[in-house]
N, C-alpha and C positions, 0 to 999 in steps of 0.2 A: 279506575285507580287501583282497586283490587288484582286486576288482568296484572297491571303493570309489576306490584309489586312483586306478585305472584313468579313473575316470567324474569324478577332480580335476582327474586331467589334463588330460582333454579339454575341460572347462570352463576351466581355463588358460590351452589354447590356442584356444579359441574369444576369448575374452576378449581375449589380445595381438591375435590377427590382425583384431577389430573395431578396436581400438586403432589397428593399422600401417594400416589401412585406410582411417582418419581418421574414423569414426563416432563420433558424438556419445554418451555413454551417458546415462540418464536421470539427472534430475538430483529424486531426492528429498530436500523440505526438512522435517523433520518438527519443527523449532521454529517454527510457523507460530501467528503469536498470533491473535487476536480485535478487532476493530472494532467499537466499539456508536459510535450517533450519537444526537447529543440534536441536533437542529437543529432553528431556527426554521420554525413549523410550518406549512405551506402557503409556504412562500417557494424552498425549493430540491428539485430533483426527488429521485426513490427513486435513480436511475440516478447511479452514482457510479464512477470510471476512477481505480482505484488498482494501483499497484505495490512490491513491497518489492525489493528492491536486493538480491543479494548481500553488500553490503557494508555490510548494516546503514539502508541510509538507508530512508525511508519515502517515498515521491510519493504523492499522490491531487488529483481535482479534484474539487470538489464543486458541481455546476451548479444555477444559477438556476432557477426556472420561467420560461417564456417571457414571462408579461407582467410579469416584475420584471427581466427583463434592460433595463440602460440606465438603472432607475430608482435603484437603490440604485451607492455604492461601497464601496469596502473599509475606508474607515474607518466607517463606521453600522455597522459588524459587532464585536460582540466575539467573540475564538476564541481555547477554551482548550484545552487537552487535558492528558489525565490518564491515568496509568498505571492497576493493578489495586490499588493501595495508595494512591488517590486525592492521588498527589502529581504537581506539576505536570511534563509535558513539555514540553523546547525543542521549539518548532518555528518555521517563519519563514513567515508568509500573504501571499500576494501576490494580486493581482486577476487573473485570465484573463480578457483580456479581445480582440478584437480592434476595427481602428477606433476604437477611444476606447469601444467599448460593454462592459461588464461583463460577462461571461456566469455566471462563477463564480468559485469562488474556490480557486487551487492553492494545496496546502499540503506543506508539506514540514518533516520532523522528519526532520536527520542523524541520531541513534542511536536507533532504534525499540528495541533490548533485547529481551528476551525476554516480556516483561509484555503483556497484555492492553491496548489505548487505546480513550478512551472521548472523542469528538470533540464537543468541543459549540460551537455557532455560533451567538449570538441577537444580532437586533436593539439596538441602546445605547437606553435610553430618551432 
């Protein structure tokens, strides 16, 4: 019993003095959901730059292939997204683009939730 307490303690104060010391401590997220992609196929690459937010919001860019950058824009795209209960998610799609050229398309959903999203982006006939 003693041992124990003994070895709280000292994890106690290991712990404050990383703290006063100004150390970052890790920062595990373990509500971490799932991304599936349905995307038009041969048109945007596997390589995809996303992030979740602590604060719930969702980033990600979903890049062109190279010889469709410039050719398409953001309205010839439909994009929907859907949780794990195939009901629709807000999100807002914007064109990435530099120069006037398209390269992808960033998409951002304020409340990602806890649910699974399943991103789909096809050409409009």
């Amino acid at each position: 019993m003693r041992v124990k307490r003994k070895l709280l303690m000292l994890a106690a104060a290991v712990l404050i003095a990383a703290l006063l010391a100004g150390c970052d401590l890790p920062y595990f997220d373990f509500n971490t959901i799932t991304v599936k992609y349905d995307l038009e196929e041969d048109v945007f690459r596997t390589y995809k730059d996303h992030e979740v937010r602590r604060d719930g919001r969702y980033l990600e860019i979903i890049y062109l292939r190279e010889v469709f950058r410039g050719v398409y824009d953001l309205d010839d795209f439909t994009v929907v997204v859907r949780d794990s209960a195939n009901k629709i998610v807000e999100s807002v799609a914007n064109p990435y683009e530099e120069d006037g050229v398209m390269f992808g398309i960033f998409l951002h959903i304020p409340d990602v939730g806890r649910k699974d999203l399943t991103i789909s982006i096809f050409l409009k006939k």
